[in-house]
C-alpha positions in Angstrom: 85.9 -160.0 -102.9 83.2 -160.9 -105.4 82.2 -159.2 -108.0 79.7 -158.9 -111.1 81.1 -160.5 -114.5 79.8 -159.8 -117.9 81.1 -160.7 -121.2 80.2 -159.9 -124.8 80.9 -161.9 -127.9 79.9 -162.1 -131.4 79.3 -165.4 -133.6 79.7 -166.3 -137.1 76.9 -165.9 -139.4 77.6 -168.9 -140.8 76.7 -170.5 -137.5 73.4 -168.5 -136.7 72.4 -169.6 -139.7 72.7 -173.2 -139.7 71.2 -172.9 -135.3 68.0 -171.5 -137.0 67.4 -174.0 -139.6 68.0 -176.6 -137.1 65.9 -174.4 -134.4 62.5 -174.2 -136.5 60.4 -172.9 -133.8 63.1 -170.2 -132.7 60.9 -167.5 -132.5 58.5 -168.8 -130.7 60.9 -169.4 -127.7 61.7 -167.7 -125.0 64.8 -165.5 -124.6 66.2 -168.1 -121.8 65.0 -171.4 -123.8 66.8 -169.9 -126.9 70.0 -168.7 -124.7 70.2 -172.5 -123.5 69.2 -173.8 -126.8 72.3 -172.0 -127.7 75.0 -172.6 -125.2 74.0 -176.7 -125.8 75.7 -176.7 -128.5 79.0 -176.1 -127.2 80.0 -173.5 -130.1 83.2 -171.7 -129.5 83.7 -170.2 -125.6 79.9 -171.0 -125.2 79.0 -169.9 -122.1 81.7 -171.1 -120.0 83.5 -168.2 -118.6 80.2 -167.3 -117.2 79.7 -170.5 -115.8 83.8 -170.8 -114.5 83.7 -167.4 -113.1 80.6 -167.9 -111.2 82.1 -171.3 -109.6 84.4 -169.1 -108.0 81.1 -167.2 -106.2 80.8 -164.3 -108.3 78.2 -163.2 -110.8 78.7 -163.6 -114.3 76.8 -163.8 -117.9 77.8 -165.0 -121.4 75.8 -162.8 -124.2 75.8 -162.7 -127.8 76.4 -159.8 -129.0 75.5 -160.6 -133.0 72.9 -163.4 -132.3 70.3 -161.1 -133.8 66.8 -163.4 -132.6 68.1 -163.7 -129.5 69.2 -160.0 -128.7 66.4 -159.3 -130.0 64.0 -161.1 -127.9 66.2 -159.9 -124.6 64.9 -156.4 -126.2 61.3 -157.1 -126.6 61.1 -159.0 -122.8 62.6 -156.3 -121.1 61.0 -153.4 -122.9 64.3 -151.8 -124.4 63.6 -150.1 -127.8 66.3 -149.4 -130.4 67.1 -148.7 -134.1 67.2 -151.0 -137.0 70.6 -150.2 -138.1 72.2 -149.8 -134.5 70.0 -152.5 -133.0 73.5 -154.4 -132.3 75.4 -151.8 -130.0 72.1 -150.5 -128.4 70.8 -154.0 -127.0 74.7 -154.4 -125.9 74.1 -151.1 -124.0 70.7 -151.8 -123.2 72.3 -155.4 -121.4 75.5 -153.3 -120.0 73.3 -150.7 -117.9 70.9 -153.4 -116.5 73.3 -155.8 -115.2 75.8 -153.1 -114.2 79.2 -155.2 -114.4 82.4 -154.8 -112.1 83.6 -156.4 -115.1 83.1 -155.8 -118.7 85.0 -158.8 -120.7 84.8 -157.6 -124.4 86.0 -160.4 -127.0 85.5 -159.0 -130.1 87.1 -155.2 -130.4 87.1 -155.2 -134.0 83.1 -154.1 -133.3 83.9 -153.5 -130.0 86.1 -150.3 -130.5 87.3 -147.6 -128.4 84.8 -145.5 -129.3 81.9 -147.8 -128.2 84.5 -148.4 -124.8 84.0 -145.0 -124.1 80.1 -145.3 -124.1 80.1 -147.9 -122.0 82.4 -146.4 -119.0 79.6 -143.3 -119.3 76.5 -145.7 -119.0 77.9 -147.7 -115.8 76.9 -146.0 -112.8 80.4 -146.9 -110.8 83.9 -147.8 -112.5 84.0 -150.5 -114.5 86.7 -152.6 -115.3 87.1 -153.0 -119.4 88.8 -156.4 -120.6 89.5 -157.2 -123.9 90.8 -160.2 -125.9 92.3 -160.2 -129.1 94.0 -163.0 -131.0 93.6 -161.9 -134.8 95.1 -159.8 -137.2 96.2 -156.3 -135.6 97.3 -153.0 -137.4 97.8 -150.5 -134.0 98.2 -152.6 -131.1 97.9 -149.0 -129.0 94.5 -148.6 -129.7 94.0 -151.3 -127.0 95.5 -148.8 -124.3 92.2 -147.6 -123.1 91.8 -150.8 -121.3 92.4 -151.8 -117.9 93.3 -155.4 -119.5 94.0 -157.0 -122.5 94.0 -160.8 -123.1 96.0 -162.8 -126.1 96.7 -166.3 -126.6 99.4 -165.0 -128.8 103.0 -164.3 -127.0 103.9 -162.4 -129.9 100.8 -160.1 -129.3 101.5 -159.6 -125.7 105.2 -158.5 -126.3 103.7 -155.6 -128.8 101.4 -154.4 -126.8 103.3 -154.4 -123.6 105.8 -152.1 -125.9 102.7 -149.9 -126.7 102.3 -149.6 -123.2 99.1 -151.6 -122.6 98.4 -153.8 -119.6 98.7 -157.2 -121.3 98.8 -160.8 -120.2 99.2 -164.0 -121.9 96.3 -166.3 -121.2 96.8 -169.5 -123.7 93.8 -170.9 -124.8 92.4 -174.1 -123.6 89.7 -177.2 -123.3 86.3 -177.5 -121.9 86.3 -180.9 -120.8 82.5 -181.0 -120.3 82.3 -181.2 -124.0 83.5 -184.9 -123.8 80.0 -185.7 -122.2 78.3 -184.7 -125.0 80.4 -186.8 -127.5 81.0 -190.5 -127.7 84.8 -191.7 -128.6 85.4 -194.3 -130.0 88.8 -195.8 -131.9 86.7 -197.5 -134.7 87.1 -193.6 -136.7 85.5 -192.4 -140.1 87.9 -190.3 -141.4 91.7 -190.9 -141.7 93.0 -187.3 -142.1 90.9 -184.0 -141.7 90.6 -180.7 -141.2 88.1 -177.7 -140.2 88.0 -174.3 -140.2 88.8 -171.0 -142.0 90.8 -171.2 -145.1 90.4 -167.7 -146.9 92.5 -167.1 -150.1 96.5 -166.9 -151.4 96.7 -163.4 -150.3 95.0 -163.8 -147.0 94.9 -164.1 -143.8 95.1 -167.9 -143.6 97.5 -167.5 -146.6 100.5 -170.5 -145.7 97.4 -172.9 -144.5 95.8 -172.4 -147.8 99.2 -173.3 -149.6 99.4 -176.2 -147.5 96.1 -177.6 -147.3 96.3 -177.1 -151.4 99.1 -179.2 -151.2 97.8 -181.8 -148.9 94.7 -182.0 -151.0 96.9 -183.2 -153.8 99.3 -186.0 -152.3 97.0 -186.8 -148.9 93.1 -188.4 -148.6 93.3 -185.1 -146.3 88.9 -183.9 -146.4 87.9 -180.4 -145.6 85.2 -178.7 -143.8 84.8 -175.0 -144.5 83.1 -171.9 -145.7 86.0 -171.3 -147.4 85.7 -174.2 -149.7 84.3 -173.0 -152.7 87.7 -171.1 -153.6 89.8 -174.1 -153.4 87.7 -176.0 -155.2 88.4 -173.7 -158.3 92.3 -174.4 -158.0 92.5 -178.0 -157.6 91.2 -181.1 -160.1 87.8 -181.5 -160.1 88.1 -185.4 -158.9 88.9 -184.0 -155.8 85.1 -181.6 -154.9 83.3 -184.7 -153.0 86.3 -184.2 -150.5 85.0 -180.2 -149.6 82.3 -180.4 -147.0 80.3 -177.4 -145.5 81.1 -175.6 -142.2 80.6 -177.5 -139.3 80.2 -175.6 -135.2 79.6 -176.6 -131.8 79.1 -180.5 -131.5 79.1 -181.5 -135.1 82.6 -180.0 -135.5 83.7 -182.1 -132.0 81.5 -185.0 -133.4 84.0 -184.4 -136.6 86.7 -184.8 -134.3 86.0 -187.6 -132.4 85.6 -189.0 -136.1 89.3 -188.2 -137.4 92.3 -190.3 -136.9 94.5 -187.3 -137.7 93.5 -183.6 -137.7 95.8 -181.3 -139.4 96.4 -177.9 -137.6 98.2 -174.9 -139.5 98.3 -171.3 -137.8 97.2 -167.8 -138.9 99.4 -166.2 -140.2 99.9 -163.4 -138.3 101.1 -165.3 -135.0 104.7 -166.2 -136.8 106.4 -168.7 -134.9 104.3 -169.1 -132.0 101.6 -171.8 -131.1 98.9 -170.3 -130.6 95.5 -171.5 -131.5 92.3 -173.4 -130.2 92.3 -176.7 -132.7 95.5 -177.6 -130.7 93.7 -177.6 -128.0 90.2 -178.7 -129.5 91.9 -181.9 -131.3 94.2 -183.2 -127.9 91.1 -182.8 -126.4 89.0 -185.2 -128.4 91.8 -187.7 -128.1 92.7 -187.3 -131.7 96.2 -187.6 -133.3 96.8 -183.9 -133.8 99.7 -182.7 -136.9 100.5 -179.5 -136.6 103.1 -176.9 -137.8 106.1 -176.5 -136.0 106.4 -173.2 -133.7 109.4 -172.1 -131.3 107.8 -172.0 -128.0 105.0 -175.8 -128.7 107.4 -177.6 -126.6 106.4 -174.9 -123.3 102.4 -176.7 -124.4 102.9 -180.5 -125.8 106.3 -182.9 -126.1 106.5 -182.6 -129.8 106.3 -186.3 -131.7 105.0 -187.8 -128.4 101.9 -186.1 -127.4 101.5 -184.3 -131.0 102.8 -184.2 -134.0 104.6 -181.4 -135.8 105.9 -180.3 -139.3 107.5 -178.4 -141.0 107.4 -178.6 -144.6 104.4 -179.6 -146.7 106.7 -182.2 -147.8 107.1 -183.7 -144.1 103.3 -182.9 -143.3 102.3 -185.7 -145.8 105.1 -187.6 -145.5 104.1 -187.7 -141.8 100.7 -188.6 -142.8 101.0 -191.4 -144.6 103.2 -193.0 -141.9 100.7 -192.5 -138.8 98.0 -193.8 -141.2 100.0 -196.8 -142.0 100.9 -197.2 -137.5 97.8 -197.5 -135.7 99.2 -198.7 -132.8 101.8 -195.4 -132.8 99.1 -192.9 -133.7 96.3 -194.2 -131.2 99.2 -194.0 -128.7 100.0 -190.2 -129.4 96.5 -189.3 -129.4 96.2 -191.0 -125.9 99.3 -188.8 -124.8 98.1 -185.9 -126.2 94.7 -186.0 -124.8 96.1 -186.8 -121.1 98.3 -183.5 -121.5 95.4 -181.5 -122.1 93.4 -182.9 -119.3 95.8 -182.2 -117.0 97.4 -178.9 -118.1 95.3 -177.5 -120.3 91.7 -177.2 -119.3 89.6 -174.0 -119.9 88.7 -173.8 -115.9 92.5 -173.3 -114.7 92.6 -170.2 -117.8 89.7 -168.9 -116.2 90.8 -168.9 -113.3 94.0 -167.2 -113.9 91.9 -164.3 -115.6 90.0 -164.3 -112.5 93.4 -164.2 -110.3 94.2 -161.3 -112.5 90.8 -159.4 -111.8 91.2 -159.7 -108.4 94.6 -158.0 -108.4 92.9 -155.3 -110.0 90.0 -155.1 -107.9 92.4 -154.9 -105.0 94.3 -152.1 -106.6 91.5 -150.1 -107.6 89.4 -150.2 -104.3 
């Protein structure tokens, strides 16, 4: 039984931003050349459910649901007016009753919200099968119920919104191994000890990473790559600055990577004591000596102090740091080990197709 897959996500600004700079002739391009433009630079999911679901014969697309220049120029190629301040949703719709999914995979449902879900069900022309995806802070997990599906990388996640009697499944995240033909490894790497991504405030989100990275910053050579930046700056000594580094996506941040003998991994807060997120995977991938924070259940994903490396103090994270730097041979060999488990058990095409296993089941039930 095939079907007809489409999926909607949003990006960060910070991102669009720096694709336009580098993109000088953007509008000038058509929607298709900017789309694959886009997807080349392997930022986030890119387009690869799109590309995984259709390898097992359906039909599927990858949009971007906040990639203004590009919705944008959908719009004006296929005639579709809208509003300036609801050009977002009304493109989205616009995109949702041409293709006419079986499947409507909805990442985001912080924009994406039950509201909106119910406008969509009413512009399909048959039943459509709603999937979301959430793996970030959540107030009332029962305003997920209206979906057929929800997705989290999270176990914690999954337990509460099984209790708040949604259909939930666990779907770990995991590693697009055509990214390594984009990037060349190499052992000879730049950067001892490193680190990329959000890092928000004391009171945030990202609270116990920003504590920790703080700390690291002080006793580590540890170098950061953030938006975020700018506010730890203001709390450490100044002799540290030339170690904060703008935001780096897509192949930069896996050129980053391939870079780093040790990337340092600390989870959101919000997931407690589970392992959850994509640098564990990202890092493995790249073959690089991943140190991350210990969690209950990262034994059920890597051997811990064989194929990664795990903490849990600040106090052991740097003394950790300073011994792999110090043990080539050790580190290289982890990061080997680490990479191999991710190859094998941890590639983004066997996720995929589990979601696709679970679509099927719920094709079957619904027909």
């Amino acid at each position: 039984m095939n079907y007809r897959f489409q999926k909607f996500t949003t990006i960060y600004p910070e991102f669009v931003s720096q694709f336009l700079e580098q993109t000088p002739n953007y509008e000038c391009l058509s929607y298709q050349d900017l789309y694959d433009r886009f997807v080349g630079t392997h930022y986030g999911w890119s387009n690869y459910f799109a590309k995984h679901i259709e390898s097992f014969g359906n039909i599927a697309e990858d949009l971007f649901a906040s990639f203004e220049p590009l919705q944008k120029m959908w719009a004006y190629e296929n005639n579709v007016k809208y509003s300036d301040e609801n050009w977002l949703k009304e493109i989205v719709c616009a995109q949702i009753r041409k293709f006419q999914p079986d499947i409507l995979f909805l990442q985001d449902l912080y924009l994406f919200d039950q509201s909106f879900r119910d406008q969509v069900r009413e512009i399909c022309k048959k039943s459509v099968i709603l999937v979301g995806w959430r793996a970030a802070p959540t107030s009332d997990f029962s305003s997920f119920k209206d979906l057929d599906l929800i997705l989290s990388c999270i176990p914690l996640f999954v337990k509460k919104m099984r209790a708040c009697g949604c259909n939930a499944a666990y779907i770990p995240m995991g590693f697009e191994h055509t990214v390594l033909d984009s990037i060349k490894l190499t052992q000879n790497r730049t950067f001892d000890f490193t680190f990329a991504g959000s890092l928000g405030d004391k009171h945030g989100a990202h609270s116990q990473r920003y504590a920790l990275i703080e700390k690291m910053m002080d006793n580590t050579p540890l170098q950061v790559w953030s938006n975020d930046g700018a506010k730890l700056k203001e709390a450490i000594s100044s002799q540290f600055k030339n170690r904060f580094h703008g935001p780096v996506f897509g192949l930069p941040f896996y050129e980053l990577l391939a870079q780093s003998k040790i990337i340092f991994n600390s989870h959101i807060d919000c997931v407690e004591n589970y392992a959850a997120n994509m640098r564990l995977y990202e890092a493995t991938g790249m073959g690089v000596c991943l140190l991350t924070d210990w969690k209950d259940n990262l034994s059920k994903i890597f051997e811990p102090e064989e194929e990664v490396i795990t903490y849990r103090s600040g106090e052991e994270a740097i003394e950790k740091v300073h011994y792999l730097l110090e043990h080539d041979t050790e580190r290289q060999a982890i990061a080997v080990a680490g990479q191999q488990r991710t190859l094998k058990d941890h590639a983004l095409v066997d996720r995929v197709a589990t979601v696709n296993n679970l679509i099927m089941k719920m094709l079957a039930k619904f027909s």
